[in-house]
C-alpha positions in Angstrom: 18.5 -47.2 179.5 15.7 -49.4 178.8 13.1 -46.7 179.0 15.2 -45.0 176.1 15.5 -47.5 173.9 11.6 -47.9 174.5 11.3 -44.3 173.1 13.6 -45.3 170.2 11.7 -48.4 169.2 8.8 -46.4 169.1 9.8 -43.6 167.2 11.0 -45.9 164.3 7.7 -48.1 164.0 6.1 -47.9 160.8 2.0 -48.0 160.3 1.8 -51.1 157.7 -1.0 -50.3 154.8 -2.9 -53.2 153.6 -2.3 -54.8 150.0 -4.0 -53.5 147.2 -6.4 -55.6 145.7 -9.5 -55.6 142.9 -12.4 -57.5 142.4 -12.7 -58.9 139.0 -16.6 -58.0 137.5 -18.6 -58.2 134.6 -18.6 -54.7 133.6 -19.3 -52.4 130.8 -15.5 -51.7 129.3 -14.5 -49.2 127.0 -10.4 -48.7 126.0 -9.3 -45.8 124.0 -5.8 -44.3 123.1 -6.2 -40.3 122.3 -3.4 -38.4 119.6 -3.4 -35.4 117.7 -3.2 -35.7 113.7 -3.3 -33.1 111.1 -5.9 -33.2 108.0 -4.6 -34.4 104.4 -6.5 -34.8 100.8 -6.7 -38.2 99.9 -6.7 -36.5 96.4 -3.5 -34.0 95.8 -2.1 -32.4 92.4 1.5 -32.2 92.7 2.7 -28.8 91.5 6.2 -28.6 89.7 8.2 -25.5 89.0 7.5 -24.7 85.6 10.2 -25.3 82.8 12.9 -28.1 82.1 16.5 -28.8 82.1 16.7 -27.5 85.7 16.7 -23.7 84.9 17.2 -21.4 87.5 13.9 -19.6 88.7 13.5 -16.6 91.3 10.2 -16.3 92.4 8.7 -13.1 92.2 5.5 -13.5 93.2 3.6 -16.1 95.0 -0.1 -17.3 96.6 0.5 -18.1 100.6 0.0 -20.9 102.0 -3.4 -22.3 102.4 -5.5 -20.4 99.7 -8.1 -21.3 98.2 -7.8 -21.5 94.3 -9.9 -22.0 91.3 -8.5 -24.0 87.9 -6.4 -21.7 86.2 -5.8 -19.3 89.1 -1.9 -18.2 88.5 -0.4 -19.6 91.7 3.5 -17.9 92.1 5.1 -16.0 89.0 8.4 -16.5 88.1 11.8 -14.4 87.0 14.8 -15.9 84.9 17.7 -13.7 84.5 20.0 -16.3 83.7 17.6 -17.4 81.2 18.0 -14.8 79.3 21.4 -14.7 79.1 21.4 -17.9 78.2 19.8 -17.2 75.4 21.1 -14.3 74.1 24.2 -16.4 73.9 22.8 -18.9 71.8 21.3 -16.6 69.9 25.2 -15.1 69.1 25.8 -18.6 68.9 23.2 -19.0 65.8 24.9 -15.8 64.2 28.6 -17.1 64.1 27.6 -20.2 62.9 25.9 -18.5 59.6 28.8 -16.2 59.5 31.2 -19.5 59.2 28.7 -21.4 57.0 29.2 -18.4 54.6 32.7 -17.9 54.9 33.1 -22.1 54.4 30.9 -21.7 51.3 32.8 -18.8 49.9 36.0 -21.1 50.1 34.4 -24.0 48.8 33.3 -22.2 46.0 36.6 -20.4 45.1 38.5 -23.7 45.4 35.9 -25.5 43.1 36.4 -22.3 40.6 39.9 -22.5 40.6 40.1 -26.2 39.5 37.5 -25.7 37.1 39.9 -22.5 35.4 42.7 -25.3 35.6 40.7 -28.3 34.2 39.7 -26.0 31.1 43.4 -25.1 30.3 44.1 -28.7 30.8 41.9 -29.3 28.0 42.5 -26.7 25.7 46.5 -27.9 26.1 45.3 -31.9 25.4 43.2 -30.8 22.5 46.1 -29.1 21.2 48.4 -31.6 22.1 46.0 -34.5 20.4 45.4 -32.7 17.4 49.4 -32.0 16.8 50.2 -35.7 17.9 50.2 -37.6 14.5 51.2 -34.2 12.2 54.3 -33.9 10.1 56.4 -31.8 12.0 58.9 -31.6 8.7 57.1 -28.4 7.6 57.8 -26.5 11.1 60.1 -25.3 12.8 60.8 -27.8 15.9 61.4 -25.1 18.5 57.9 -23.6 17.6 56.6 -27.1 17.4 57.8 -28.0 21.2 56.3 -24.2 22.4 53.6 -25.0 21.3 52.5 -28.5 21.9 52.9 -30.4 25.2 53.1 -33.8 26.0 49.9 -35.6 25.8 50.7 -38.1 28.7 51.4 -35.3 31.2 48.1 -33.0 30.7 45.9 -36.4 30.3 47.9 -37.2 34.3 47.4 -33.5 35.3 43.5 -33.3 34.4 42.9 -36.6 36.3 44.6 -35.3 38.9 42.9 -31.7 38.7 39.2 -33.7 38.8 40.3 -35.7 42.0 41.3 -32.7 43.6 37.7 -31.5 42.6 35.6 -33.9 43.9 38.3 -34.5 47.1 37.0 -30.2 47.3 33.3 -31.2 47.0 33.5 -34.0 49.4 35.8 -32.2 52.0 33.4 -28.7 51.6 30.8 -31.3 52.2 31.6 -32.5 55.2 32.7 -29.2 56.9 29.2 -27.7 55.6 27.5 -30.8 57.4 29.7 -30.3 60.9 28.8 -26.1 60.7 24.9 -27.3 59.9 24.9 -30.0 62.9 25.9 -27.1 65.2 23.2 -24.7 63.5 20.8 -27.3 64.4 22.0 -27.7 68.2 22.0 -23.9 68.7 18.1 -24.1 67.1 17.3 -26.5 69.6 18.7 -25.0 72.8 17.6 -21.5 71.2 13.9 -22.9 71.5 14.3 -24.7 74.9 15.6 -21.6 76.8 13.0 -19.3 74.9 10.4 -22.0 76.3 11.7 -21.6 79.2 11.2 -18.1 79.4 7.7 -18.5 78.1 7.0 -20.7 80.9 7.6 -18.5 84.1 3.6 -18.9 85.2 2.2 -21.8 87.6 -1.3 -21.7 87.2 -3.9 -24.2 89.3 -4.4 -27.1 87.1 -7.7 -28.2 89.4 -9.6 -27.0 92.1 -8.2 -26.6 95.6 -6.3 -25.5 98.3 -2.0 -24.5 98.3 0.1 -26.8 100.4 3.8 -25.9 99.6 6.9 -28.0 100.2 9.8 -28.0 101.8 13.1 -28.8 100.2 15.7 -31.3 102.0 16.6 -27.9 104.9 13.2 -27.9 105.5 12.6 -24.8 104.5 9.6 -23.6 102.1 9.4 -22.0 98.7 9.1 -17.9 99.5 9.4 -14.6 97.5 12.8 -13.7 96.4 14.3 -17.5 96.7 15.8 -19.4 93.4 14.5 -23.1 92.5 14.7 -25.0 89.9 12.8 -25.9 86.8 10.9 -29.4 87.1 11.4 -28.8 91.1 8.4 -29.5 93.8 7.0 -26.7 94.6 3.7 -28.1 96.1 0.7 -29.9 95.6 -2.8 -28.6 95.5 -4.9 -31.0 97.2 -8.5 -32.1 96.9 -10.3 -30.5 100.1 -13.4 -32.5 99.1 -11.9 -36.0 99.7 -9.7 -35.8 103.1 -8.2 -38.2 105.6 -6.6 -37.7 109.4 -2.7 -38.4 109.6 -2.3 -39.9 113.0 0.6 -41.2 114.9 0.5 -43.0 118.3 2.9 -44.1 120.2 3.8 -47.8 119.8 3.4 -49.0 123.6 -0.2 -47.4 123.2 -1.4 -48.3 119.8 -0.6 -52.2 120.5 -4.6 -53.1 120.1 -4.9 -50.9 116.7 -6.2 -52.1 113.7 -8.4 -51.4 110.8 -11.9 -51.0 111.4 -11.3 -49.3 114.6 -13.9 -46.9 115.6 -11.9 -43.2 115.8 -14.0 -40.2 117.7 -12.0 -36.6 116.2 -12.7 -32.9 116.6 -11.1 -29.5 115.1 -8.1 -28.7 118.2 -10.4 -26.2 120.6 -13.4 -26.8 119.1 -14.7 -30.1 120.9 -18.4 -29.5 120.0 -17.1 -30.1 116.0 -17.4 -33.8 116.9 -16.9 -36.4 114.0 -17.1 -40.2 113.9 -15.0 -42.3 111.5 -13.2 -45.6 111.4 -9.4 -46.3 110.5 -9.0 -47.2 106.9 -5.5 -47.6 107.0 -2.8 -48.6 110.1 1.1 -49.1 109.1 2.5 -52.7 109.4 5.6 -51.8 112.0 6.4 -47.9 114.1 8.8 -46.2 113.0 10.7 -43.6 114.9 9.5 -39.7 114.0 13.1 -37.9 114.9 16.5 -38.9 115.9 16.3 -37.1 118.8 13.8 -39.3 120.7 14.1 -43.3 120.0 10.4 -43.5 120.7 8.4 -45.3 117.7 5.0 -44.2 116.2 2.5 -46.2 114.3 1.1 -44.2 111.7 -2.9 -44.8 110.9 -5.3 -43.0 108.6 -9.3 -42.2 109.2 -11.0 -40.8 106.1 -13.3 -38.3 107.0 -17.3 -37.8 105.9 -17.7 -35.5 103.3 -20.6 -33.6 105.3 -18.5 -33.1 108.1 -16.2 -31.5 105.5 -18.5 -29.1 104.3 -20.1 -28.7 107.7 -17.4 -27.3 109.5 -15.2 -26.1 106.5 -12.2 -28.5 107.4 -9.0 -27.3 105.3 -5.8 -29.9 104.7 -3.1 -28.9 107.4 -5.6 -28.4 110.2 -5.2 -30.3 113.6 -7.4 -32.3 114.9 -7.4 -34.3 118.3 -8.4 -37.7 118.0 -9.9 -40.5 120.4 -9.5 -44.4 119.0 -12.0 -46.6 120.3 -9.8 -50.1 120.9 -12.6 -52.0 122.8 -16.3 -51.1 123.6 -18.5 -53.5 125.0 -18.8 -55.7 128.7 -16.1 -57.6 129.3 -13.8 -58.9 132.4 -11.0 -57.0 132.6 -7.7 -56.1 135.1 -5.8 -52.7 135.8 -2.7 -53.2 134.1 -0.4 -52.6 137.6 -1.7 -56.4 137.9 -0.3 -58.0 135.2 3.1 -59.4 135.2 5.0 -60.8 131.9 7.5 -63.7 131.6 8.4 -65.7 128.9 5.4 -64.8 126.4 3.2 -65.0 128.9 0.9 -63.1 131.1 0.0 -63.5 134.8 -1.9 -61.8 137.8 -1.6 -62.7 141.6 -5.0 -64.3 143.0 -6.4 -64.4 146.5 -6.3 -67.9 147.8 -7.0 -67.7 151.4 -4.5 -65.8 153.1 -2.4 -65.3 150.3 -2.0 -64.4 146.5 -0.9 -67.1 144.0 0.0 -66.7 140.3 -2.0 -67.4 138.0 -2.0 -67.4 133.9 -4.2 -65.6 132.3 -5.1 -64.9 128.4 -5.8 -61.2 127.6 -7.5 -59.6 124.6 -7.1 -56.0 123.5 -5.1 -54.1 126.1 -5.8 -50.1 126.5 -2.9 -47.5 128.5 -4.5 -48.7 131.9 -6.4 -51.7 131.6 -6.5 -54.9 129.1 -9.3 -57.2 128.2 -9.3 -60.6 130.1 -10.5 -63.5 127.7 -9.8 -66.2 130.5 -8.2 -67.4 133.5 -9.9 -65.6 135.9 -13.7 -65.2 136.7 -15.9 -62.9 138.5 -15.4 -62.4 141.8 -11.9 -63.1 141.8 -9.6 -60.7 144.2 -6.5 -59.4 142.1 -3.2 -58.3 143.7 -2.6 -54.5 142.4 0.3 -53.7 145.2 1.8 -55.7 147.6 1.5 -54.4 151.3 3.7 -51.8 152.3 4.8 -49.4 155.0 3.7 -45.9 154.8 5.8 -43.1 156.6 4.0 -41.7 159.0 5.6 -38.2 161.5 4.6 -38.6 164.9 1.8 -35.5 166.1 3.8 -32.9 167.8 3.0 -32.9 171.6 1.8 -29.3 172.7 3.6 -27.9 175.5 2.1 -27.3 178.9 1.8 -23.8 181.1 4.9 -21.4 180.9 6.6 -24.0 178.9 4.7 -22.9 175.6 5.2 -19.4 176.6 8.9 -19.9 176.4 10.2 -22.4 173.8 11.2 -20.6 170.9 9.2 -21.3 167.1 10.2 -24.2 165.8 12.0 -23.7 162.3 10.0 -24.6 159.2 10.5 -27.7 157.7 12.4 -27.8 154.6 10.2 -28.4 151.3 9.3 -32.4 149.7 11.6 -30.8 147.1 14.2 -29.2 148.7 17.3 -30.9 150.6 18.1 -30.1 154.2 20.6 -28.4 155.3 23.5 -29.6 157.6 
């Protein structure tokens, strides 16, 4: 019995490794955080689908992406079908309106004619009636006399009457003419935007450049055959001679970033196309890139040298990896596995003696593995990196002596580090 559980205490011992530790040293330091970015003009033309009023457009023909143009190249070409119906309904619009500006004239005229025949009986009947007012009528007959002579007070009451129907007629035609004429004008004036329009169904290059295209709110970009919109983005044509590197790193790795940095970037394969710039540009808070991942980026921008432009023929849209240079110089510094956070502060586990004891420290730029140590700890000091631990160890198989070997069966293989056991 005791022999057994001899065995048993034996087989469950565990070889103990020893704690992990680092000396702190004077030491040339260099921390870096690497990304990939894509190439932008600091310079870009935005390019608008020709026309106004939101027309409908179908493009017929169009540059791809990524050429090169001259100023006044014709960049995509343009069909309007709609357009033109448009305006060959404005254009019918234009022709009834004449049509009922004549046929309101015509009216206006015969009404005014009318009251004109009227006003002149009127007067012939008042001259009539004036010059028979004061006569002797003891000469004439009386029934002849009543024929033929009116009463003076009714045709002076029925010519005033005739002459305010005439100008009511005048002011009335007036005012119908004026409506007809309004919409004559409003027909012109679409008449001449839609033909516009249609004149305008060219994009040419307005500068020198290179075609970046957009992509509307589905993400997709402008391509033969699909309808946009006058006054629409189509895309911009930026300025390959002045460009800048887009670059986004993630925030728990861009925490030492800022301006001034020192960023090391070549064309993605081509490692030899080295260039060297600085970050002009570093966004005040990360923001995250895509609701599917709640990871936040800082944004930064590096211009890049013009002879490196020209020297390796860089184009907007082209990927580059890049390295930025946090800290470069001799410094103390600790593996980051060291330190330990709490309340605000920072603190690392020192050798005293036997033993490790917390201490504070204040750190300066921190890179993915190791930070910058601007005091508490000098060189020479031992830093805790892991605590001791046990380490698994199988036992070494005994080999079987004489006829023994001959005769145990193969043992079966043991089951993979990633495969479960079975029962």
């Amino acid at each position: 019995m005791v022999l057994c559980l001899f065995v048993w205490l034996a087989a469950c011992s565990r070889d103990t490794a020893p704690a992990a530790t680092e000396t702190v040293a004077q030491a040339p330091l260099q921390l870096s955080v690497r990304g990939e970015g894509e190439l932008k003009s600091a310079k870009s033309t935005p390019l608008n689908v020709p026309g106004r009023n939101w027309a409908s457009r179908q493009v017929d023909w169009m540059l791809p992406e990524g050429s090169a143009v001259k100023k006044g190249d014709l960049i995509a070409r343009f069909s309007a079908e709609q357009g033109k119906q448009e305006l060959a309904q404005t254009l019918i619009d234009v022709q009834r309106n004449l049509l009922a500006r004549a046929a309101k004239q015509g009216e206006l005229e015969t009404a005014q004619s009318k009251v004109a025949v009227d006003l002149a009986q009127v007067a012939v009947q008042l001259g009539i009636a004036e010059r028979y007012a004061n006569a002797d009528l003891s000469t004439m007959a009386r029934n002849e006399v009543l024929d033929a002579v009116q009463d003076r007070r009714f045709l002076t009451e029925k010519r005033g009457t005739l002459e305010w129907q005439r100008d009511q007629a005048d002011v009335r035609g007036g005012a119908e003419l004026a409506v007809l004429d309004a919409q004559r004008a409003t027909f012109d004036i679409a008449a001449k935007t839609r033909q516009s329009d249609l004149d305008a169904l060219e994009l040419r290059a307005p500068n020198d450049g290179v075609l970046m295209l957009s992509t509307n709110w589905s993400g997709d970009k402008p391509n033969v055959g699909a309808t946009l919109r006058a006054g629409f983005d189509y895309g911009s044509l930026p300025d390959a001679s002045a460009m800048e590197l887009d670059l986004s790193l993630p925030q728990i790795e861009a925490q030492g970033v800022h301006v001034g940095n020192a960023v090391e970037m070549f064309p993605v394969g081509r490692p030899e196309q080295k260039i060297v710039s600085k970050l002009s540009w570093v966004a005040s808070a990360a923001k995250v890139r895509s609701q599917e991942s709640p990871v936040k980026y800082l944004s930064m921008k590096a211009s890049i040298p013009a002879e490196a432009i020209a020297r390796y023929r860089l184009v907007p849209g082209q990927r580059l990896q890049a390295r930025v240079i946090l800290f470069d110089a001799r410094a103390l510094s600790v593996a980051n596995v060291a330190i330990d956070s709490d309340d605000g502060r920072d603190y690392v586990r020192v050798r005293e003696g036997s033993d490790f004891l917390r201490r504070p420290v204040k750190l300066g730029v921190r890179g993915p593995a190791r930070s910058q140590v601007l005091s508490g700890l000098k060189p020479g000091d031992e830093v805790l990196l892991a605590e001791a631990g046990a380490i698994e160890t199988a036992p070494a198989p005994k080999e079987p002596a004489g006829d023994e070997a001959a005769t145990k069966p193969p043992a079966a293989p043991a089951p993979r580090a990633n495969q479960a056991a079975r029962p």
